[in-house]
Structures are given as structure tokens and as C-alpha cells.
PQR file of N, CA, C, O and H, with PARSE charges and radii, in Angstrom:
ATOM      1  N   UNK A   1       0.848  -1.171   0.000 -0.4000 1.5000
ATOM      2  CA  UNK A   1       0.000   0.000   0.000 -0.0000 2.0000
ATOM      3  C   UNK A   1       0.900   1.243   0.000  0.5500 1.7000
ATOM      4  O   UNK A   1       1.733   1.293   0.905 -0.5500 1.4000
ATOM      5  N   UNK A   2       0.854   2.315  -0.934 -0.4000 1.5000
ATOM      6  CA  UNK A   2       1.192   3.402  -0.668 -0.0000 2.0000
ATOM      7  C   UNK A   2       0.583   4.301  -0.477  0.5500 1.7000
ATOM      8  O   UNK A   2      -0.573   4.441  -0.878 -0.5500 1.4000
ATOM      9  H   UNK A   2       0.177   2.275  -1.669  0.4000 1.0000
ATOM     10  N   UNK A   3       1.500   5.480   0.470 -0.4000 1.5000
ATOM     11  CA  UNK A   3       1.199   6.291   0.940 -0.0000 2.0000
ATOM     12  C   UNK A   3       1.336   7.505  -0.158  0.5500 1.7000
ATOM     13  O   UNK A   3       2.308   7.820  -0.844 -0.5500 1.4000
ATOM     14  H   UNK A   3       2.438   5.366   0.796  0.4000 1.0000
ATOM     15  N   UNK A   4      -0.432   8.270  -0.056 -0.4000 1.5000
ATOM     16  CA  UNK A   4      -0.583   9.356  -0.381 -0.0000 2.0000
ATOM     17  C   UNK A   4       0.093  10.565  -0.221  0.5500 1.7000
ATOM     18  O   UNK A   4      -0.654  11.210   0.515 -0.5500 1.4000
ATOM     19  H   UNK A   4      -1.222   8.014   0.502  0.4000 1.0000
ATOM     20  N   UNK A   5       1.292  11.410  -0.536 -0.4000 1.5000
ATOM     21  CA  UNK A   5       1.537  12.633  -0.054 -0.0000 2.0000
ATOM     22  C   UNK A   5       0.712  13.584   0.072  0.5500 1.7000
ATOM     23  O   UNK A   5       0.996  14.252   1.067 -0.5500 1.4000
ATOM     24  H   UNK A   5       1.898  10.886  -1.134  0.4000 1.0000
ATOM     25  N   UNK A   6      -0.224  13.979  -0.499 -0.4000 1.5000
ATOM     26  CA  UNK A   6      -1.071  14.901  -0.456 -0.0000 2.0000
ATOM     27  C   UNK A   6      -1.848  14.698   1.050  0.5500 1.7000
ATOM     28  O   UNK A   6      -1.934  15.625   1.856 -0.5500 1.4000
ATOM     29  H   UNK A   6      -0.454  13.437  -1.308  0.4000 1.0000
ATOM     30  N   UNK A   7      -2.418  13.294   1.304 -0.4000 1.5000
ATOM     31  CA  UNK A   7      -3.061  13.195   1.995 -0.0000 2.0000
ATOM     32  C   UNK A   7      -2.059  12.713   3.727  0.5500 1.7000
ATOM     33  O   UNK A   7      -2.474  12.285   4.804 -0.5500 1.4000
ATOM     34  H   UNK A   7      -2.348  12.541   0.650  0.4000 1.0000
ATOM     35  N   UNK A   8      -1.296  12.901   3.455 -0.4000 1.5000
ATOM     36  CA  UNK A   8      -0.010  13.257   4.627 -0.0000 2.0000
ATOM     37  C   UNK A   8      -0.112  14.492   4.976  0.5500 1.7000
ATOM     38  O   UNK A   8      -0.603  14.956   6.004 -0.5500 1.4000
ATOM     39  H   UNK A   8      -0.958  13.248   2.580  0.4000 1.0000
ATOM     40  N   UNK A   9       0.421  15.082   3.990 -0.4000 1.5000
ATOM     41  CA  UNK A   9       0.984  16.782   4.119 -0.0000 2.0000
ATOM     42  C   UNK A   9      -0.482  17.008   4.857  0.5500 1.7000
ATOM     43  O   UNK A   9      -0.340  17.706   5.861 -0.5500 1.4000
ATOM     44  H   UNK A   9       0.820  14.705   3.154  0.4000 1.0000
ATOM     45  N   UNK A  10      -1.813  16.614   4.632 -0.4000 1.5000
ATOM     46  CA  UNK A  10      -3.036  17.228   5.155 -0.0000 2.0000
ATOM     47  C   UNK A  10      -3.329  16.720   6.698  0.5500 1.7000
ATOM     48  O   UNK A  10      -3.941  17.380   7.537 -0.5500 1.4000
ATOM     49  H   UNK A  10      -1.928  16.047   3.816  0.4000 1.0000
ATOM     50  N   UNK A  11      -2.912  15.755   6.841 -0.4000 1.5000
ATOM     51  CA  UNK A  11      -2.703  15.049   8.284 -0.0000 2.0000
ATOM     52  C   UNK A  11      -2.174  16.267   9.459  0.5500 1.7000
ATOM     53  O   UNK A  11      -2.556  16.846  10.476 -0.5500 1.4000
ATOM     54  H   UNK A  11      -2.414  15.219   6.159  0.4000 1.0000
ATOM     55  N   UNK A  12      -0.978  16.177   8.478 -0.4000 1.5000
ATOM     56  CA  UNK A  12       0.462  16.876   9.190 -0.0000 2.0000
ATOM     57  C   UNK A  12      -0.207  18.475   9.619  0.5500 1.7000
ATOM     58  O   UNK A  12       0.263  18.988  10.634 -0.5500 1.4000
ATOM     59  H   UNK A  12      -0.668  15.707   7.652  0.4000 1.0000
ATOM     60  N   UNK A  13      -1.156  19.149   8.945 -0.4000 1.5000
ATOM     61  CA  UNK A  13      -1.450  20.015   8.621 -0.0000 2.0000
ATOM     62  C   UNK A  13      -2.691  20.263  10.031  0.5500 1.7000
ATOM     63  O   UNK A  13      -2.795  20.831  11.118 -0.5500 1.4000
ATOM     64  H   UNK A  13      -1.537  18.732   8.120  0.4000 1.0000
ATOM     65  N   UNK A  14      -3.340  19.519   9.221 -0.4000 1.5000
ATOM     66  CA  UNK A  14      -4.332  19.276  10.766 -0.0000 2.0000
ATOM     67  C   UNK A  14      -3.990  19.193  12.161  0.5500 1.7000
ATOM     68  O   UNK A  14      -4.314  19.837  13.159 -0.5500 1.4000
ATOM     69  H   UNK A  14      -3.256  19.057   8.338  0.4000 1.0000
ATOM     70  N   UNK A  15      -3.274  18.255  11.947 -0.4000 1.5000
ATOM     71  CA  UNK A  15      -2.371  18.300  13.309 -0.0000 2.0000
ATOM     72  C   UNK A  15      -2.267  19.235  13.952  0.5500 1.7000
ATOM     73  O   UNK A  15      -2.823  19.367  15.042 -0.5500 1.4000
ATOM     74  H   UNK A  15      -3.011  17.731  11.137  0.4000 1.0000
ATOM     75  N   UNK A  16      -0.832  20.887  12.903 -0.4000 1.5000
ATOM     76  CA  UNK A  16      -1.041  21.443  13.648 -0.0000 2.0000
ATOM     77  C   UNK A  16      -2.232  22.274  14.442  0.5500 1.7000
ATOM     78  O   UNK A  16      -2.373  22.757  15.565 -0.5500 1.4000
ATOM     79  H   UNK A  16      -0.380  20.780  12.018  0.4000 1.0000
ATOM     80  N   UNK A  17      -2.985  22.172  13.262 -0.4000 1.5000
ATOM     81  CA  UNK A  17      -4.460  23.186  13.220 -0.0000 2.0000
ATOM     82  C   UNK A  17      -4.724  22.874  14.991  0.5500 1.7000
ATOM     83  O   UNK A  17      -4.345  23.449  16.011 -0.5500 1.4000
ATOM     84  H   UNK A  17      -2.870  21.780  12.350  0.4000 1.0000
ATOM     85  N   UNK A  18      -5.477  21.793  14.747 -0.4000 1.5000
ATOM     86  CA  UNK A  18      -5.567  21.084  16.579 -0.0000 2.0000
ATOM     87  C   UNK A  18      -4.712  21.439  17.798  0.5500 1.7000
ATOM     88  O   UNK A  18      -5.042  21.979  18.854 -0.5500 1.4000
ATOM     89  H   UNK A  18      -5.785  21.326  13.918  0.4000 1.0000
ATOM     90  N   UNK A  19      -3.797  21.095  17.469 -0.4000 1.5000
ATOM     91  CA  UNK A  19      -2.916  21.476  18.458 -0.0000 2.0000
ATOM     92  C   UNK A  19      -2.617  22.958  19.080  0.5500 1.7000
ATOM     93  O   UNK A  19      -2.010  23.463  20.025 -0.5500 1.4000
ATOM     94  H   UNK A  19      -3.528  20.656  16.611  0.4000 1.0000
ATOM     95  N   UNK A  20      -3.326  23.296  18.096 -0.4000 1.5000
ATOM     96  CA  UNK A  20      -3.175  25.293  18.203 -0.0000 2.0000
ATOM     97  C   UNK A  20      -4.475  25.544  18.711  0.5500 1.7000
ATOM     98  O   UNK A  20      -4.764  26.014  19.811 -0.5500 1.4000
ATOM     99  H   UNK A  20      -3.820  22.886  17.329  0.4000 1.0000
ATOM    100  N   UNK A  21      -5.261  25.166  17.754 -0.4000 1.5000
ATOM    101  CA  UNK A  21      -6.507  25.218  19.072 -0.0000 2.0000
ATOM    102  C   UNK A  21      -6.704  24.901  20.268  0.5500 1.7000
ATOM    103  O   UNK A  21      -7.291  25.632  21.065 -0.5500 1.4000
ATOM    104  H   UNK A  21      -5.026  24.784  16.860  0.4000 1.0000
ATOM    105  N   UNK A  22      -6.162  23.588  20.583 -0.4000 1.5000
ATOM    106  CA  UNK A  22      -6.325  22.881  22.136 -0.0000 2.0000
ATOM    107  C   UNK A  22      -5.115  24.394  22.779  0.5500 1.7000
ATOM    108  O   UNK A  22      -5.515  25.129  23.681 -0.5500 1.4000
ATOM    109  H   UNK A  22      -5.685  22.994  19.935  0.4000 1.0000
ATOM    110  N   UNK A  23      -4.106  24.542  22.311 -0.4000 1.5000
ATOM    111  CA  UNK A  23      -3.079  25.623  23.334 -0.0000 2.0000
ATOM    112  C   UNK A  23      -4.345  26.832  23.719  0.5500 1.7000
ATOM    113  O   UNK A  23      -4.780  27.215  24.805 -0.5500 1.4000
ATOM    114  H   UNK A  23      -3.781  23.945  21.578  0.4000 1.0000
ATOM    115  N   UNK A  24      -4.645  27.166  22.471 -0.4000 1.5000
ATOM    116  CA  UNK A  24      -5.796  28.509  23.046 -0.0000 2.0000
ATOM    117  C   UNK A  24      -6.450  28.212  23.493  0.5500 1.7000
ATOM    118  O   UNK A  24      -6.770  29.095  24.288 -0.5500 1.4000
ATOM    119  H   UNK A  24      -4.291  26.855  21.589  0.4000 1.0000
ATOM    120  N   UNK A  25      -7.340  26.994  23.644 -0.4000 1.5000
ATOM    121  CA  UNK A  25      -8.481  26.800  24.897 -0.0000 2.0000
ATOM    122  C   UNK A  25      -7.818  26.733  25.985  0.5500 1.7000
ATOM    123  O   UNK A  25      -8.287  27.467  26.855 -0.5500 1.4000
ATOM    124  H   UNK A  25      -7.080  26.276  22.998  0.4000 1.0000
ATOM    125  N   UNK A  26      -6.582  25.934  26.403 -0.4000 1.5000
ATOM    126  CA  UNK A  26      -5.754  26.246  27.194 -0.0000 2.0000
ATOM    127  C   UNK A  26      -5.744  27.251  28.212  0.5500 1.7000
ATOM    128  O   UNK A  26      -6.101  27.307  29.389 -0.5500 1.4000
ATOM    129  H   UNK A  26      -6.201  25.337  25.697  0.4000 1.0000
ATOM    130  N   UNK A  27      -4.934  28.453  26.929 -0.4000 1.5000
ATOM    131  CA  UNK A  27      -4.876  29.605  27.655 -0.0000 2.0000
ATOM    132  C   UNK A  27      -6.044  30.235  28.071  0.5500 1.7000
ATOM    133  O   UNK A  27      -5.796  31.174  28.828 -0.5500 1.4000
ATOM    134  H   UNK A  27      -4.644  28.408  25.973  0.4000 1.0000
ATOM    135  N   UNK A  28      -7.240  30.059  27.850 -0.4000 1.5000
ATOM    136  CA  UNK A  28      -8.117  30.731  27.885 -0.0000 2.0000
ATOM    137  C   UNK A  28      -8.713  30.329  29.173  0.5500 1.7000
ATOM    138  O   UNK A  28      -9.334  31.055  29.949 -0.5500 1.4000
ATOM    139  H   UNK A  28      -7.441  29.296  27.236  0.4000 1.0000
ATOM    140  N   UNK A  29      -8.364  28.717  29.329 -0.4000 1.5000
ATOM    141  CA  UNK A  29      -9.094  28.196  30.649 -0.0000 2.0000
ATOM    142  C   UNK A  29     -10.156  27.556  30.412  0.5500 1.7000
ATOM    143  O   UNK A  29     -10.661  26.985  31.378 -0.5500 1.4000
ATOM    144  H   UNK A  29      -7.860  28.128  28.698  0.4000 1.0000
ATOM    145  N   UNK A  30     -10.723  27.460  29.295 -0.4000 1.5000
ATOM    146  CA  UNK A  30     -12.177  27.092  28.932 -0.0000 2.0000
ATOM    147  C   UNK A  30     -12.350  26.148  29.665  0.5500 1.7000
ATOM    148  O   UNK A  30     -13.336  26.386  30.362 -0.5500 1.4000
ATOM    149  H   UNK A  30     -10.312  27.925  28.511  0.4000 1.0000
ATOM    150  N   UNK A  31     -11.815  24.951  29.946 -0.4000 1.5000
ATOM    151  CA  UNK A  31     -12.300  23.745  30.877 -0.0000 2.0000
ATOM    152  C   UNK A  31     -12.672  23.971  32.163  0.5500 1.7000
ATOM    153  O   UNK A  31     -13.731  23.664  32.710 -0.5500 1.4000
ATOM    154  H   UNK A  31     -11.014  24.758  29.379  0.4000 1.0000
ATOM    155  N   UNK A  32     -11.503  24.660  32.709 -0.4000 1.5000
ATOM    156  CA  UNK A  32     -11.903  25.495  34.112 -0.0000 2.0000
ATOM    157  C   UNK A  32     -13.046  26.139  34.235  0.5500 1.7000
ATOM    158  O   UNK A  32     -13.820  25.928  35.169 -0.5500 1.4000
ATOM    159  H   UNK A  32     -10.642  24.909  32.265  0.4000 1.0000
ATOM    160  N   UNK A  33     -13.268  27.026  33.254 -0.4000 1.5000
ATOM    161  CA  UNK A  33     -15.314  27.791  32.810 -0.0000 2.0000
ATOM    162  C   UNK A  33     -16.429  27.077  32.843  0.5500 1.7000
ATOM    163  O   UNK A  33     -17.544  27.501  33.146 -0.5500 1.4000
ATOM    164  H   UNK A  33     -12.640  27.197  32.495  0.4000 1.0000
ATOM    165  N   UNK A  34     -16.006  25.487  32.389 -0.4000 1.5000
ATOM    166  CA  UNK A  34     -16.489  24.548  31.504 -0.0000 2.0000
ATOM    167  C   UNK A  34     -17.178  23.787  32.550  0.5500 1.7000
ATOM    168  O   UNK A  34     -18.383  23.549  32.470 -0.5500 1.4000
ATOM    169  H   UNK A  34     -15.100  25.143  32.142  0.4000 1.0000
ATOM    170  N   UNK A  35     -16.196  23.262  33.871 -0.4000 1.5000
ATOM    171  CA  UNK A  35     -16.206  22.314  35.007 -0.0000 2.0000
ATOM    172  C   UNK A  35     -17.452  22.556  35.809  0.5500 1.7000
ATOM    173  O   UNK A  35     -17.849  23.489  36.508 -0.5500 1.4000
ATOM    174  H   UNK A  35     -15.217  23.455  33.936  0.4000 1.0000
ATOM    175  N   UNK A  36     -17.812  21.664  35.543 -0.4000 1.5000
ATOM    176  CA  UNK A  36     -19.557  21.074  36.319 -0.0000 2.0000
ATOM    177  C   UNK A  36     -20.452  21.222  35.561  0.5500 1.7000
ATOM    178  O   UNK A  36     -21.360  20.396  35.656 -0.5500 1.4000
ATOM    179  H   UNK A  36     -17.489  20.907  34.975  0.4000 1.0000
ATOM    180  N   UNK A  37     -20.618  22.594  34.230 -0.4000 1.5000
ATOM    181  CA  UNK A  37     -21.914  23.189  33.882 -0.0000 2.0000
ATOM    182  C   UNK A  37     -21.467  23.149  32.231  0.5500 1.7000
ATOM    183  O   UNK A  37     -20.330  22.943  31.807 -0.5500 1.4000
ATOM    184  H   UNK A  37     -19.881  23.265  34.153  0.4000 1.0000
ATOM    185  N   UNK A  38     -22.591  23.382  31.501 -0.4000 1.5000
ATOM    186  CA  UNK A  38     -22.355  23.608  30.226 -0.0000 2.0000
ATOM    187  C   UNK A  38     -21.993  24.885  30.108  0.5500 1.7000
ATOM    188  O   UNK A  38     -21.749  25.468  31.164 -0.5500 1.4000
ATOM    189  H   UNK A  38     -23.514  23.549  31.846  0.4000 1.0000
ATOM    190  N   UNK A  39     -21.902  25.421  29.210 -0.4000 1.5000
ATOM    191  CA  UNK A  39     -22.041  27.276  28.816 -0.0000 2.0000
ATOM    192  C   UNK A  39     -22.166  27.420  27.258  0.5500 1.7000
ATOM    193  O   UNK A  39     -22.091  26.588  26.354 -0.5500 1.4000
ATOM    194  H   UNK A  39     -22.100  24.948  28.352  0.4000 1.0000
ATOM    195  N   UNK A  40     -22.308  28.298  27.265 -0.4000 1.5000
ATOM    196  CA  UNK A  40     -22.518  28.559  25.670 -0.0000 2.0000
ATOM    197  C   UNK A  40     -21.109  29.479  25.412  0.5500 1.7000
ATOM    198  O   UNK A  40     -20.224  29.527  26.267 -0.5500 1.4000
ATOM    199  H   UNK A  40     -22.369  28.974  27.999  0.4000 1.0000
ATOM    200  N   UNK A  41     -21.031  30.136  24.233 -0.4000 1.5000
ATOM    201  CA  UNK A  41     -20.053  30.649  23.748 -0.0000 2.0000
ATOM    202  C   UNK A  41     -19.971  32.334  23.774  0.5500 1.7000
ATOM    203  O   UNK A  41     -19.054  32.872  23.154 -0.5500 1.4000
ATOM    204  H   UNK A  41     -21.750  30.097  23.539  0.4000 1.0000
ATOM    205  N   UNK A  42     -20.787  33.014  24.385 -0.4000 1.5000
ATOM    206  CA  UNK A  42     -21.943  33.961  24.272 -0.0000 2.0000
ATOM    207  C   UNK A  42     -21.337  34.252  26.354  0.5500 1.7000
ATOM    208  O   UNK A  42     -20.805  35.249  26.842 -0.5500 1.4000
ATOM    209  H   UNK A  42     -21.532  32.577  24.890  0.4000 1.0000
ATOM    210  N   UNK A  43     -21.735  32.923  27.041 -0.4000 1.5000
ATOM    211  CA  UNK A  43     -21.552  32.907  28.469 -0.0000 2.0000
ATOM    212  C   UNK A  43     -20.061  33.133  28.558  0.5500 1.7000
ATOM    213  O   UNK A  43     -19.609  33.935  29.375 -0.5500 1.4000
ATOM    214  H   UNK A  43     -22.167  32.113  26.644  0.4000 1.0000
ATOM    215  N   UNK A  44     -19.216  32.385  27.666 -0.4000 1.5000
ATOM    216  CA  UNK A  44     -17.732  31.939  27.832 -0.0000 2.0000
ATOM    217  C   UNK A  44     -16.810  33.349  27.525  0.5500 1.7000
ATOM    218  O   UNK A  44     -15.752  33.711  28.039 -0.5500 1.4000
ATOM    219  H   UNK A  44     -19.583  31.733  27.002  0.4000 1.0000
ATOM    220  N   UNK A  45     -17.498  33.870  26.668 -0.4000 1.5000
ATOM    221  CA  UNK A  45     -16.857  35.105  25.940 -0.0000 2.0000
ATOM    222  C   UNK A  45     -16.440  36.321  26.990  0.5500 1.7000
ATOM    223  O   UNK A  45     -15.301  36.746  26.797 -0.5500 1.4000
ATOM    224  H   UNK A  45     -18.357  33.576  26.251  0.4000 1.0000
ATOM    225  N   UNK A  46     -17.098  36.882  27.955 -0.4000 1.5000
ATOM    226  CA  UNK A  46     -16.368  37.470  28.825 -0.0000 2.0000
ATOM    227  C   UNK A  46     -15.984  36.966  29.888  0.5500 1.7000
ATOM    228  O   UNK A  46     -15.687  37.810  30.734 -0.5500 1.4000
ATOM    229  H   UNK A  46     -18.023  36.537  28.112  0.4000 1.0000
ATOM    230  N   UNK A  47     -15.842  35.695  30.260 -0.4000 1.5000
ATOM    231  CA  UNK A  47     -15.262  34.847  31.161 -0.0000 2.0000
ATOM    232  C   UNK A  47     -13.370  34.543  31.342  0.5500 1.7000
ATOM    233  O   UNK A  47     -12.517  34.371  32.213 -0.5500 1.4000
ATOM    234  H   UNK A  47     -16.084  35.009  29.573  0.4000 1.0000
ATOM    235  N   UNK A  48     -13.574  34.662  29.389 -0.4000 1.5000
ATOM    236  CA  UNK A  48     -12.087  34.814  29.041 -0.0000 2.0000
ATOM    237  C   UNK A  48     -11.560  35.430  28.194  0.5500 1.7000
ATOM    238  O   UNK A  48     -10.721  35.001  27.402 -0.5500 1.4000
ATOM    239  H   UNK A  48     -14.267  34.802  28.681  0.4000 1.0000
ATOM    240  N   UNK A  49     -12.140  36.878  28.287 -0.4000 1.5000
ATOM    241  CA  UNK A  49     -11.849  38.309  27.619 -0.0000 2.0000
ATOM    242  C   UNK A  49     -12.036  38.046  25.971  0.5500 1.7000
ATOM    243  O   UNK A  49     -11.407  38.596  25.066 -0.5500 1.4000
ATOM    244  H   UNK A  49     -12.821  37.227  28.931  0.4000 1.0000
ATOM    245  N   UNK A  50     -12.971  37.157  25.873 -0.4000 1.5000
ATOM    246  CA  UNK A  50     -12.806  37.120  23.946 -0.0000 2.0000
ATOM    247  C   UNK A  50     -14.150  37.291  23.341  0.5500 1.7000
ATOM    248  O   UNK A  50     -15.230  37.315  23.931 -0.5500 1.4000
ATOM    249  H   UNK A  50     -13.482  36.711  26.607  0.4000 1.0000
ATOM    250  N   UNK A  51     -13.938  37.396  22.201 -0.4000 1.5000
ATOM    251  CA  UNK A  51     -14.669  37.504  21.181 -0.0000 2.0000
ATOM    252  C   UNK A  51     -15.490  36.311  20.890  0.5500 1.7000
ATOM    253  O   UNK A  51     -14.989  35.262  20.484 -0.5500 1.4000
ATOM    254  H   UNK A  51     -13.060  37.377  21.722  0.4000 1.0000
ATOM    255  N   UNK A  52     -17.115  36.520  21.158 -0.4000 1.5000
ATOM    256  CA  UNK A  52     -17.938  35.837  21.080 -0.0000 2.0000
ATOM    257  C   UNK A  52     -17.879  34.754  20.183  0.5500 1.7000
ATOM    258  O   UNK A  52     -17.787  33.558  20.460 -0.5500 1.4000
ATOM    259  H   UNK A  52     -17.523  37.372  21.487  0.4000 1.0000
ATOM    260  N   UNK A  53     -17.951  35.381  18.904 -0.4000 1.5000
ATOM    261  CA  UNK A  53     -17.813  34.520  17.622 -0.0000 2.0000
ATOM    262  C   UNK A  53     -16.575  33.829  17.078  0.5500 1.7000
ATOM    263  O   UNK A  53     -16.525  32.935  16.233 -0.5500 1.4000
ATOM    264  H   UNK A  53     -18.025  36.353  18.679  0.4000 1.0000
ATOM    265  N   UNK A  54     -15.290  34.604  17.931 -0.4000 1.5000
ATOM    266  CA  UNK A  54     -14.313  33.677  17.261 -0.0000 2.0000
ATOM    267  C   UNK A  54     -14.216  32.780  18.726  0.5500 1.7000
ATOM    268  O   UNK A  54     -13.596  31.733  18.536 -0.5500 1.4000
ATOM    269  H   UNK A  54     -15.331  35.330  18.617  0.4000 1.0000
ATOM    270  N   UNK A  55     -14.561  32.905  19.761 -0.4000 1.5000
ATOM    271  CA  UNK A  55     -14.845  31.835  20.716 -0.0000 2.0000
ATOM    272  C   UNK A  55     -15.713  30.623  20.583  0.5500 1.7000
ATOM    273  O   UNK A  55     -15.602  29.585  21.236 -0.5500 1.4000
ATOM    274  H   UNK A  55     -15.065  33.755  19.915  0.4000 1.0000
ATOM    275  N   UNK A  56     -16.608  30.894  19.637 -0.4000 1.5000
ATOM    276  CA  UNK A  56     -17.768  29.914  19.338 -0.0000 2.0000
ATOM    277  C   UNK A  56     -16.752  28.856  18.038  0.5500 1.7000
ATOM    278  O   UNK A  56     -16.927  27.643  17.921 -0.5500 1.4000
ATOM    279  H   UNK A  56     -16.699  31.737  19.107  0.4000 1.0000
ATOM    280  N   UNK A  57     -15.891  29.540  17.324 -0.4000 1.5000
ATOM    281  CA  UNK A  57     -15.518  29.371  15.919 -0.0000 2.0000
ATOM    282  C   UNK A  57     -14.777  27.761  16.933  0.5500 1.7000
ATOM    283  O   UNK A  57     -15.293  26.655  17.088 -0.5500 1.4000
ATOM    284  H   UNK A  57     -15.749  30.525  17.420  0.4000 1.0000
ATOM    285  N   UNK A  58     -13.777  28.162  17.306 -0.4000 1.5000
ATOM    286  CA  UNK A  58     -13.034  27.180  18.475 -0.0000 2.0000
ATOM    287  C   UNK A  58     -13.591  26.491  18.756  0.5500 1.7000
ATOM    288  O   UNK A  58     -13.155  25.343  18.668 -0.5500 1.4000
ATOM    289  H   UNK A  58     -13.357  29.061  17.180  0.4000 1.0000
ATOM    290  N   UNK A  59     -14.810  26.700  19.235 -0.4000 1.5000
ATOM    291  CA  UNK A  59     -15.039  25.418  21.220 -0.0000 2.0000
ATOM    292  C   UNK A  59     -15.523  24.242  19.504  0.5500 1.7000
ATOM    293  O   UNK A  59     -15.276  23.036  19.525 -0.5500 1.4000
ATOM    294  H   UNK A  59     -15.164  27.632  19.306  0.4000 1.0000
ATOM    295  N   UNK A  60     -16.147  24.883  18.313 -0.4000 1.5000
ATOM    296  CA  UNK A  60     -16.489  23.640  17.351 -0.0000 2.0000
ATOM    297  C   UNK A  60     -15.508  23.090  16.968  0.5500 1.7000
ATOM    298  O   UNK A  60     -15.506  21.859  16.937 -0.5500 1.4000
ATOM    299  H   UNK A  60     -16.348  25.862  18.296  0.4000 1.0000
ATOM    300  N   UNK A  61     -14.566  23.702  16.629 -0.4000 1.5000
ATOM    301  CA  UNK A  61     -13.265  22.894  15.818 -0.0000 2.0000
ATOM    302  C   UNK A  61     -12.966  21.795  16.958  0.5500 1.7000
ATOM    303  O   UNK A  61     -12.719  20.591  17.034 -0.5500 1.4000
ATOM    304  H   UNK A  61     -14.568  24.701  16.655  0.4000 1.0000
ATOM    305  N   UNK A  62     -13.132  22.904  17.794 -0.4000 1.5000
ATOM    306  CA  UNK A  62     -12.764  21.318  19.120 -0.0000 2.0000
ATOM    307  C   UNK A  62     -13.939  20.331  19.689  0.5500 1.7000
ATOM    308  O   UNK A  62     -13.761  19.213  20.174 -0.5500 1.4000
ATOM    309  H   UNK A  62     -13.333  23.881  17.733  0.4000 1.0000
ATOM    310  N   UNK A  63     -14.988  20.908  19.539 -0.4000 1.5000
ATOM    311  CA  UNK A  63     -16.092  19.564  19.206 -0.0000 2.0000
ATOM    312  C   UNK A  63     -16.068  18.753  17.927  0.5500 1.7000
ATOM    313  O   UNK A  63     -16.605  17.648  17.841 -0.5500 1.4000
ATOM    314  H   UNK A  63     -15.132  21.815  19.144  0.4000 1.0000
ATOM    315  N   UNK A  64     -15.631  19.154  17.262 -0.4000 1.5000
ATOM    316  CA  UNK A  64     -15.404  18.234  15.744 -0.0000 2.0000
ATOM    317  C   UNK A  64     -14.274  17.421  15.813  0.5500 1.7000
ATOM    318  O   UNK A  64     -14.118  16.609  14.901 -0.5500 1.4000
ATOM    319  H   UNK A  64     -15.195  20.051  17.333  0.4000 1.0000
ATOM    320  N   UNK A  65     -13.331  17.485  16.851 -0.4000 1.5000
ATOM    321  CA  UNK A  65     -12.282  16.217  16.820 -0.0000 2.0000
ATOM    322  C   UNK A  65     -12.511  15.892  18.187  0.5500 1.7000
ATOM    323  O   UNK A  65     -11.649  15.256  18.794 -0.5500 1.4000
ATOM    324  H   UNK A  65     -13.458  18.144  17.592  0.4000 1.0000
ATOM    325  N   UNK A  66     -13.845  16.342  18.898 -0.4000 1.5000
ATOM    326  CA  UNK A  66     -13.737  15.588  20.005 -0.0000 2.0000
ATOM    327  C   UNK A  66     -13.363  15.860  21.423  0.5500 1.7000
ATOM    328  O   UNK A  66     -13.556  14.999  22.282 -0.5500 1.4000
ATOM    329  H   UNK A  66     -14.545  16.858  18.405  0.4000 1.0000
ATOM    330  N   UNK A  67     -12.863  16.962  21.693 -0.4000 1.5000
ATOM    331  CA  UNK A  67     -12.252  17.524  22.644 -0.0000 2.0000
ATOM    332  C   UNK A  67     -13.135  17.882  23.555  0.5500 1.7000
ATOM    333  O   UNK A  67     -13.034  17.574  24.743 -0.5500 1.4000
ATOM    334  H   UNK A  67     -12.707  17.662  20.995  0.4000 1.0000
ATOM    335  N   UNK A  68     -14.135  18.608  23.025 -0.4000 1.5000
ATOM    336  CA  UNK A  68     -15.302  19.316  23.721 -0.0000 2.0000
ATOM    337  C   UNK A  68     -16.597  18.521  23.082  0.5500 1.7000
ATOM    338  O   UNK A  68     -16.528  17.847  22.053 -0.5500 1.4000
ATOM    339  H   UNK A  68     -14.217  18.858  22.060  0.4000 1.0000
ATOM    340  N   UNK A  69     -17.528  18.672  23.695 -0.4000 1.5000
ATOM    341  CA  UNK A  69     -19.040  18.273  22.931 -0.0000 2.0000
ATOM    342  C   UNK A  69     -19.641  18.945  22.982  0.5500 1.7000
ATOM    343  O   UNK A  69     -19.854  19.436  24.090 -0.5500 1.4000
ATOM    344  H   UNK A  69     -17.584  19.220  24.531  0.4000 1.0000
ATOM    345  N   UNK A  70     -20.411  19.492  21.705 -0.4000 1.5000
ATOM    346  CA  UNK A  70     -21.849  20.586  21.492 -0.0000 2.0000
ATOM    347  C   UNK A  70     -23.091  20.018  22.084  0.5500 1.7000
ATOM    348  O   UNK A  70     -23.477  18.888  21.785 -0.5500 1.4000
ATOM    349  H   UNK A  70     -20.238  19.093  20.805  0.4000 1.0000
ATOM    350  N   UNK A  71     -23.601  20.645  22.763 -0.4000 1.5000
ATOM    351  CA  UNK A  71     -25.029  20.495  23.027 -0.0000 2.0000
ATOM    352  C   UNK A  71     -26.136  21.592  22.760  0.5500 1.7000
ATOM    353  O   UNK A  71     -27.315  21.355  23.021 -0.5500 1.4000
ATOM    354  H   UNK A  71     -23.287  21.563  23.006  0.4000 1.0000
TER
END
């Protein structure tokens, strides 16, 4: 079986994508916000000085691999 480069380089790529996201939820604390209760993105946004919508943009990228879950 060989391996696709294209579909490497996109792995590799993702990767970092993720990994940059999980650091900014990180910094932001979101889990700490997060711990016991749900919140929305709207609740979260002055909790950790950000921007509603690019806070919402996040918590999905990180429900889409799993990190977080939408409800």
C-alpha cells in the first residue's frame, strides 16, 4: 500500500491546526469555565476576555475532533 503525499501533508497540517486550538483553549481556561456546567459561547466570551464569535468558531473545531461536545 502506498502512501498518499497529499493526503499526509493534510494530516500533518491538521495536526497542527488542533494542536493550536487545544493551546488557546488552554490559555483561555475554557475547561476550568467549563467544570460542572455547560455554557454557551456567548456565556464563555467574557469569562475569558474574547470575542464571542471567534470563541464559538473554536469550542467547534474542538467539538469536531472531540475535545469538547456541542449540546
Amino acid at each position: 500500500m502506498t502512501s498518499n503525499p497529499w493526503l499526509t501533508l493534510l494530516g500533518l497540517i491538521n495536526g497542527f491546526q488542533v494542536t493550536q486550538a487545544i493551546h488557546v483553549a488552554s490559555t483561555l481556561r475554557i475547561a476550568d469555565h467549563l467544570k460542572g456546567d455547560s455554557r454557551s459561547a456567548e456565556e464563555l466570551a467574557p469569562l475569558t476576555q474574547s470575542h464571542p464569535g471567534a470563541l464559538y468558531r473554536l469550542l467547534r473545531a474542538l467539538a469536531a475532533v472531540g475535545v469538547f461536545e456541542e449540546r
